[in-house]
C-alpha positions in Angstrom: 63.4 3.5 -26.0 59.8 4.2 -25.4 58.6 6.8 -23.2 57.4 5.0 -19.9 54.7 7.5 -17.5 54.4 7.0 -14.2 50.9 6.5 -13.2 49.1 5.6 -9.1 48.7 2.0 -8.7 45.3 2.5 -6.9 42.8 3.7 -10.2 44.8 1.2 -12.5 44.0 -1.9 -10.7 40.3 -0.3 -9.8 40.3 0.3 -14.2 41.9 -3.5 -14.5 39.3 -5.6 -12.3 36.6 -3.9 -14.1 37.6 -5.8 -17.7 38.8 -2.9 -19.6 41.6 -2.8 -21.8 44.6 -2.0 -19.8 48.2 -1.0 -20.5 50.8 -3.6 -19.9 52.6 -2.8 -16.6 56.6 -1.9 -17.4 57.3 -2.0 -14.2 56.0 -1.1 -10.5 56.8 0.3 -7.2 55.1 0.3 -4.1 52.3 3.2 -5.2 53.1 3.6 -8.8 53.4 1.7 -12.2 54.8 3.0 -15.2 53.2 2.3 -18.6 54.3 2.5 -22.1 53.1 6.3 -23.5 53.0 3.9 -27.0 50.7 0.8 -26.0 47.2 1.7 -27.6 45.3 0.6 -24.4 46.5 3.7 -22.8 43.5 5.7 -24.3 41.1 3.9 -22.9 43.0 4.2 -19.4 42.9 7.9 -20.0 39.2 8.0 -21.2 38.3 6.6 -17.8 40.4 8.4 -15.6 39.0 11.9 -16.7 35.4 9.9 -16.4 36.0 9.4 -13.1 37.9 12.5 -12.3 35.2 15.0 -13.8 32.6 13.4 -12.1 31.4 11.0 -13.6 30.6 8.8 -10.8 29.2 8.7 -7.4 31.7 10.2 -4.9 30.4 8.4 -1.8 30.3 5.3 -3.6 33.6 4.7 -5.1 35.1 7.1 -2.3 37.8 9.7 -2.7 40.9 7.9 -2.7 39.3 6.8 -6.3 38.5 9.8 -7.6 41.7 11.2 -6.7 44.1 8.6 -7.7 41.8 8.8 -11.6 42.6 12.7 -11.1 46.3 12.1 -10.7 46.0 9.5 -13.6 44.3 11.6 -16.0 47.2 14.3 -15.3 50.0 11.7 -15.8 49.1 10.5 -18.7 48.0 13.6 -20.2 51.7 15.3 -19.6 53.4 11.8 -20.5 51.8 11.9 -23.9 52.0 15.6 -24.7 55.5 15.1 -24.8 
């Protein structure tokens, strides 16, 4: 079976109503979705999260709660596909 990582809802749907490619969901719960480490869209996910969480982008205009569900995306993915 594929490796599936858990990622925050929150900076996936912000990444998914902007157009970019997005990983297919696997499956979901009530903060989270979990991904497959294997679909190729996850790289752009992951280019965008660290964009976001290095600060890439206005603070006060996308608000924290952005920036720190990309943060916690960027790590996820990161340790989900080091392994």
């Amino acid at each position: 079976m594929t490796d599936l990582i858990r990622i925050p809802r929150a900076f996936y749907i912000d990444h998914q109503e902007r157009d970019l490619p997005t990983p297919g969901v696997v499956r979901s719960t009530k903060h989270h979705l979990f991904v497959r480490a294997d679909d190729p869209a996850i790289w752009e996910l992951l280019n965008d999260a660290e964009h976001y969480a290095g600060g890439g982008v206005d603070v006060a205009c996308c608000g924290i709660g952005l920036v720190s569900s990309a943060q916690a995306t960027a790590r996820a993915l990161k340790k989900g596909l080091a392994t």
